[in-house]
PyMOL CGO cylinders between C-alpha atoms (Angstrom):
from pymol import cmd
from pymol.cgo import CYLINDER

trace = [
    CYLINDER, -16.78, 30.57, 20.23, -18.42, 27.10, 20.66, 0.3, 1, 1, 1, 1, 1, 1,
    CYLINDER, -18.42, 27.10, 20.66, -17.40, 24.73, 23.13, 0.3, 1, 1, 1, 1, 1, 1,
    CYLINDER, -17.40, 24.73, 23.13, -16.75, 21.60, 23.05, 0.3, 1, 1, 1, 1, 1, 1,
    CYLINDER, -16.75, 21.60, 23.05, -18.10, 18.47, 25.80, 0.3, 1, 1, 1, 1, 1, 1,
    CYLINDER, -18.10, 18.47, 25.80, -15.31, 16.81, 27.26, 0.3, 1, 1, 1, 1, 1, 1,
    CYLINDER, -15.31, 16.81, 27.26, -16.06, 13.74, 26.11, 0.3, 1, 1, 1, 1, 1, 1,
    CYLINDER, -16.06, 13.74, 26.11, -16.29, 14.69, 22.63, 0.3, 1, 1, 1, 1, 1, 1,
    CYLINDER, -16.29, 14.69, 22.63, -12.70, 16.31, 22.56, 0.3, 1, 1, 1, 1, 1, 1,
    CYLINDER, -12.70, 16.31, 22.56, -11.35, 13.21, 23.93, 0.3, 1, 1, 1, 1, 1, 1,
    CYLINDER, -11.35, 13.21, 23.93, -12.78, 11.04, 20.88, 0.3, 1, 1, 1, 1, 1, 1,
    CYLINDER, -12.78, 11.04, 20.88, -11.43, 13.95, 18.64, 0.3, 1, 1, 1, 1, 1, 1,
    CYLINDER, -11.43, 13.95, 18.64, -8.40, 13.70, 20.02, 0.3, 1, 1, 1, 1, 1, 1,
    CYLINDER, -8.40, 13.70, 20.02, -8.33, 9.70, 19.82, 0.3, 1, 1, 1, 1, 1, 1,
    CYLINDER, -8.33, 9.70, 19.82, -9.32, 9.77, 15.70, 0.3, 1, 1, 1, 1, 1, 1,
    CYLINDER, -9.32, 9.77, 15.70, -6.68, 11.92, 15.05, 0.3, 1, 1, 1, 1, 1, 1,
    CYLINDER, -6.68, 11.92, 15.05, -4.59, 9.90, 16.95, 0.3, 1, 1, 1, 1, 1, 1,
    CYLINDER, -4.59, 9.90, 16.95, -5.16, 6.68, 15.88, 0.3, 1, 1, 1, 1, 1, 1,
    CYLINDER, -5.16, 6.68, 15.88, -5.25, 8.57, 11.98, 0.3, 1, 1, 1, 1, 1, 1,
    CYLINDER, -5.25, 8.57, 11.98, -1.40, 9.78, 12.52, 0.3, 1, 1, 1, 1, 1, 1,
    CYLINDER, -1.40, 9.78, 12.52, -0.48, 6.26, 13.70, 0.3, 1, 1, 1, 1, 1, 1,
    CYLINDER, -0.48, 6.26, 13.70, -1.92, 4.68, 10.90, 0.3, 1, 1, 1, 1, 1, 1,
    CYLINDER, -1.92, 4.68, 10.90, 0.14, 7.05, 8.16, 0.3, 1, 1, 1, 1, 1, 1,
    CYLINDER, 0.14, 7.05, 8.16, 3.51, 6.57, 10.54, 0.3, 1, 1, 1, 1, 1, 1,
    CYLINDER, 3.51, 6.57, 10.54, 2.48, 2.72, 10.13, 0.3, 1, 1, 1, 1, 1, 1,
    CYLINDER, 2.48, 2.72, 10.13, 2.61, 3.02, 6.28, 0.3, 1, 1, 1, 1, 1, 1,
    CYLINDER, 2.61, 3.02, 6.28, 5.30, 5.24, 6.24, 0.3, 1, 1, 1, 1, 1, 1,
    CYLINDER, 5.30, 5.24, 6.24, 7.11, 2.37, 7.83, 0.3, 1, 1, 1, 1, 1, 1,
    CYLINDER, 7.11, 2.37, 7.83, 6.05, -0.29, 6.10, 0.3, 1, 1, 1, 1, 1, 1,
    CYLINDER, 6.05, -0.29, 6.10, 6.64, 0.77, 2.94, 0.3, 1, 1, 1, 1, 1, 1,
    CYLINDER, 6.64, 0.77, 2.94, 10.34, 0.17, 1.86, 0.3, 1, 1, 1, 1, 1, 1,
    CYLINDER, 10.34, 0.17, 1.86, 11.45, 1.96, -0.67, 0.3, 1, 1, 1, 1, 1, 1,
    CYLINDER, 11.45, 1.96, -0.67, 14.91, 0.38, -1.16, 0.3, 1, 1, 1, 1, 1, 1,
    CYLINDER, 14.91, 0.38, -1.16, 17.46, 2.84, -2.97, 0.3, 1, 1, 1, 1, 1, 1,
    CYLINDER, 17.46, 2.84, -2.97, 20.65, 1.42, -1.87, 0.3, 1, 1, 1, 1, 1, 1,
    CYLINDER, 20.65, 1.42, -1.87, 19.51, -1.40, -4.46, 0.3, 1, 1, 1, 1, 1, 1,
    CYLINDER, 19.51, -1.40, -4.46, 19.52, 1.10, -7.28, 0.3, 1, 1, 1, 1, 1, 1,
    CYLINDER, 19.52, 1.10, -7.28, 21.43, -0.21, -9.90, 0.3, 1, 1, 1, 1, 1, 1,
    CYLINDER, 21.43, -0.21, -9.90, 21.82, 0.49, -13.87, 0.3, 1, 1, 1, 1, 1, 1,
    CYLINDER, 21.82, 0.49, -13.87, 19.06, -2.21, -15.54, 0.3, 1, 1, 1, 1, 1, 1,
    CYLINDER, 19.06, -2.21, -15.54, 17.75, -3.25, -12.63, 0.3, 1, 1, 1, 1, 1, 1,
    CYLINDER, 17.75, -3.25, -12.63, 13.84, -3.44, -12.28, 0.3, 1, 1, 1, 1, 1, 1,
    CYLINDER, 13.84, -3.44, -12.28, 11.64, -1.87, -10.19, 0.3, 1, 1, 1, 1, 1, 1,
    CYLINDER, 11.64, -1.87, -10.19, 8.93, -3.87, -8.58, 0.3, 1, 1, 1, 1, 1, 1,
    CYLINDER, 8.93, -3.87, -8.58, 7.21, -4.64, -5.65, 0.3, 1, 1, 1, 1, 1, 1,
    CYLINDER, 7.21, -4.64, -5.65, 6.14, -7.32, -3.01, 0.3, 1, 1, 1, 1, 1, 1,
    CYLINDER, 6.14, -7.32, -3.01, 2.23, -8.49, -1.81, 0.3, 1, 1, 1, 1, 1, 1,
    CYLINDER, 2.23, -8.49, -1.81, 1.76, -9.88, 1.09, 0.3, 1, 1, 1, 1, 1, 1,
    CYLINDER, 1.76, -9.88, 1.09, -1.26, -11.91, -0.13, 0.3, 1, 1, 1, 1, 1, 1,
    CYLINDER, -1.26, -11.91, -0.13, -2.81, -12.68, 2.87, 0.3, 1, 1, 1, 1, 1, 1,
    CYLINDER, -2.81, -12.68, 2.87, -2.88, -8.91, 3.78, 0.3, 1, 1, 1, 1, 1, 1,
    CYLINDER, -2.88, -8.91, 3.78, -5.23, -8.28, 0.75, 0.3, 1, 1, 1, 1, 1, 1,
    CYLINDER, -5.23, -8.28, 0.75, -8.58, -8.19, 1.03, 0.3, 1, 1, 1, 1, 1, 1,
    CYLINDER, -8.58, -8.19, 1.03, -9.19, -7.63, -2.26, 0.3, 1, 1, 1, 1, 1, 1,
    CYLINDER, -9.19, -7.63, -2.26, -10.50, -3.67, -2.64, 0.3, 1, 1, 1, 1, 1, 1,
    CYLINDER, -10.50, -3.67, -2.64, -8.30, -3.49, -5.75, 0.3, 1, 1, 1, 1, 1, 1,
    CYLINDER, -8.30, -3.49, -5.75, -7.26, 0.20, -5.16, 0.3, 1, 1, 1, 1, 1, 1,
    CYLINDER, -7.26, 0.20, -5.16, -3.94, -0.34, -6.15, 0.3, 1, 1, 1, 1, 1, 1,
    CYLINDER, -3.94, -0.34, -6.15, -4.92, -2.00, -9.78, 0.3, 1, 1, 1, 1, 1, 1,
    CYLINDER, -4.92, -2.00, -9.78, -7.15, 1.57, -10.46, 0.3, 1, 1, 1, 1, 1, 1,
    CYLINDER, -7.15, 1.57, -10.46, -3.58, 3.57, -9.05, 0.3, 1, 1, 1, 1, 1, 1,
    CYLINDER, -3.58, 3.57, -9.05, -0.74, 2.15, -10.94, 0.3, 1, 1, 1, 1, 1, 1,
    CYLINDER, -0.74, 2.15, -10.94, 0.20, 4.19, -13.42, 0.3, 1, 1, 1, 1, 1, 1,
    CYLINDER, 0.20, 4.19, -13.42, 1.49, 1.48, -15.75, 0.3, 1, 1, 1, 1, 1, 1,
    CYLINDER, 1.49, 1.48, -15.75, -1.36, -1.20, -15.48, 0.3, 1, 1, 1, 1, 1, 1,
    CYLINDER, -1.36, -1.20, -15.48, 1.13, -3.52, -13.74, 0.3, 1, 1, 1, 1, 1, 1,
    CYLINDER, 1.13, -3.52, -13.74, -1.43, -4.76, -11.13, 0.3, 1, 1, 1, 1, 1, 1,
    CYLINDER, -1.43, -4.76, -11.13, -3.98, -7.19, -12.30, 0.3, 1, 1, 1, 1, 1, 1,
    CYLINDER, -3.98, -7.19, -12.30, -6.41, -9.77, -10.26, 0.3, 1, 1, 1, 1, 1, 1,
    CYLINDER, -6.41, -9.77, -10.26, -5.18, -13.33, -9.85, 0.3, 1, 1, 1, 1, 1, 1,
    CYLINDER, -5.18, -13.33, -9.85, -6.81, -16.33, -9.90, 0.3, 1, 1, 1, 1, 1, 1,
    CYLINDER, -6.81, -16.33, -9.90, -5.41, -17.47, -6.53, 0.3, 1, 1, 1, 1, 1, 1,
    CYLINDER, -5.41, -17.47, -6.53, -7.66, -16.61, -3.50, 0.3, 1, 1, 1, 1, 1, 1,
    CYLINDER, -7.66, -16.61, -3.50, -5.45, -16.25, -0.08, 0.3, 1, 1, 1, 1, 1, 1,
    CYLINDER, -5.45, -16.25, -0.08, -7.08, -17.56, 3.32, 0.3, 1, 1, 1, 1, 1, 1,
    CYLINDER, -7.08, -17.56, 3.32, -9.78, -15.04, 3.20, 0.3, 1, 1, 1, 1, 1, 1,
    CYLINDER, -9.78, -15.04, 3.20, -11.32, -16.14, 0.53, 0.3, 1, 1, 1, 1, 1, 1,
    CYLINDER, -11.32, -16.14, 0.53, -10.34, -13.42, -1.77, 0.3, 1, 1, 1, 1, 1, 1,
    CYLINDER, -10.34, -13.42, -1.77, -8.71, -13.43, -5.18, 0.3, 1, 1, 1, 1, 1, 1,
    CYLINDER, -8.71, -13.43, -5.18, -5.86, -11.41, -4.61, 0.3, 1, 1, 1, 1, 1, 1,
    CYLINDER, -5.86, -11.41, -4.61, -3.89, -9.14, -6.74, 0.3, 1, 1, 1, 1, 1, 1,
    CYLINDER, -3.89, -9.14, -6.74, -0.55, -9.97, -8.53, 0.3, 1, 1, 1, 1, 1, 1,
    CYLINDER, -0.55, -9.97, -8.53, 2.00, -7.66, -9.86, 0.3, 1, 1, 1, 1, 1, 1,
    CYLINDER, 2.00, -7.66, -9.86, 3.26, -8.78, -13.36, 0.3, 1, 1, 1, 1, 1, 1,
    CYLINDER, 3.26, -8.78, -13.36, 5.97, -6.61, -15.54, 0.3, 1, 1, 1, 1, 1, 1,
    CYLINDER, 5.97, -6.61, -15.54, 7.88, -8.85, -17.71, 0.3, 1, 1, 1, 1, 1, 1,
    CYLINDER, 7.88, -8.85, -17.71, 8.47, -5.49, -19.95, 0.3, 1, 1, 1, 1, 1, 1,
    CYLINDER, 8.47, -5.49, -19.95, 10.43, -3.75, -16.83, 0.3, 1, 1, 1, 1, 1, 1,
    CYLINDER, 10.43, -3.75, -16.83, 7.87, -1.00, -17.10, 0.3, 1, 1, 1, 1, 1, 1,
    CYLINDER, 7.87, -1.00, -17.10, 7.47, -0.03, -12.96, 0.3, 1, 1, 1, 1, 1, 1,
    CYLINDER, 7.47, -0.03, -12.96, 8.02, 3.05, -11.92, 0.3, 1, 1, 1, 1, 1, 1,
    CYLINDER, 8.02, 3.05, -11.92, 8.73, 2.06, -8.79, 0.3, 1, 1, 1, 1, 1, 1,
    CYLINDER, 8.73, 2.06, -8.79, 6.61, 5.44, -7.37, 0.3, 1, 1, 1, 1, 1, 1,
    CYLINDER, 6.61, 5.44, -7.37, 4.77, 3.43, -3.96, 0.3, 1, 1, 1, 1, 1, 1,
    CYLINDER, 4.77, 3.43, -3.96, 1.58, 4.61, -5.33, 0.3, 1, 1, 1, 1, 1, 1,
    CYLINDER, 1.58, 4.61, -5.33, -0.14, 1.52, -5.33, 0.3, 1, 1, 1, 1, 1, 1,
    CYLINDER, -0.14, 1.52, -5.33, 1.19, 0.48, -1.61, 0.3, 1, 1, 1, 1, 1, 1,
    CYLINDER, 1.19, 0.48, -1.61, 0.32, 4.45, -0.52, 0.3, 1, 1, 1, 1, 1, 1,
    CYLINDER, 0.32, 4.45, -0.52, -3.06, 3.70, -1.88, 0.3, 1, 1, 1, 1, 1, 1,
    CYLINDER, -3.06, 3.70, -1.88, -4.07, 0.48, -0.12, 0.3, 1, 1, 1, 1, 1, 1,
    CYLINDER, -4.07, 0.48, -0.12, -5.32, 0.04, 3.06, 0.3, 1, 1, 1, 1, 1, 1,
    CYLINDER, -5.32, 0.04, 3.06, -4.68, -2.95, 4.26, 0.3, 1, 1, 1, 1, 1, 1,
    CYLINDER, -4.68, -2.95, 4.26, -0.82, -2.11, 3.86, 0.3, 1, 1, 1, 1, 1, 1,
    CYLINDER, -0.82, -2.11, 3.86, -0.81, -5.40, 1.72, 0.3, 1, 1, 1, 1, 1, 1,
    CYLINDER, -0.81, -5.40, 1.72, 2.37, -3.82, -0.84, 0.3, 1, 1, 1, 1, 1, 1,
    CYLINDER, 2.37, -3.82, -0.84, 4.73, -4.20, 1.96, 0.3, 1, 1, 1, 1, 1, 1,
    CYLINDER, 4.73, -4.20, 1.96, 8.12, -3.33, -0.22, 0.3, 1, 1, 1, 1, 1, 1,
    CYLINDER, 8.12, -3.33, -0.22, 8.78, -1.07, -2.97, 0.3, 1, 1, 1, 1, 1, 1,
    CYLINDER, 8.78, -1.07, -2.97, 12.10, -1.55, -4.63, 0.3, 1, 1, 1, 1, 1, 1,
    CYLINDER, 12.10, -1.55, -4.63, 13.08, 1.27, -7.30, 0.3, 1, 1, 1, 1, 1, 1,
    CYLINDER, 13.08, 1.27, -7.30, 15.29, 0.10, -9.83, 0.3, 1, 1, 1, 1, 1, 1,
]
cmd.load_cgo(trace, "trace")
């Protein structure tokens, strides 16, 4: 049996804290709106552009290709990411906002 400094258990304890908060903070702030559901009604979803720093996870997750880079930068600096489906082809799964880490895909309306 090893044991374990007291000091160390308390920063063990602290990650996985501060690791649970962070998925309840997601969980949260990802709204996936199903009261909206209605019969031709698109899915789609909203950036907060000033939350994205520009990692681009979400592009390389979408299952449809719906996320591209734009050619706006936000007040970072960064040329954030737009979500474009003219074709009504979203899923509306929350993959992308699961995937990024800034918690930049703040709604997820499934349509």
């Amino acid at each position: 049996m090893y044991r374990i400094n007291g000091n160390i258990a308390k920063i063990l304890t602290n990650i996985i804290t501060i690791v649970n908060f962070r998925l309840h903070l997601l969980e949260l702030s990802v709204t996936i709106n199903k009261d909206s559901y209605e019969r031709g009604k698109m899915s789609r979803i909203v950036i907060d552009e000033n939350k994205c720093k520009a990692c681009y996870l979400c592009i390389k997750e979408c299952p449809k290709n719906l996320i591209q880079i734009s050619s706006k930068t936000n007040s970072l600096g960064n040329h954030v990411v737009e979500f474009n489906d003219p074709e009504g082809k979203c899923l509306g799964c929350a993959m992308c906002a699961k995937r990024c880490p800034d918690m930049a895909i703040t709604e997820v309306y499934r349509g």
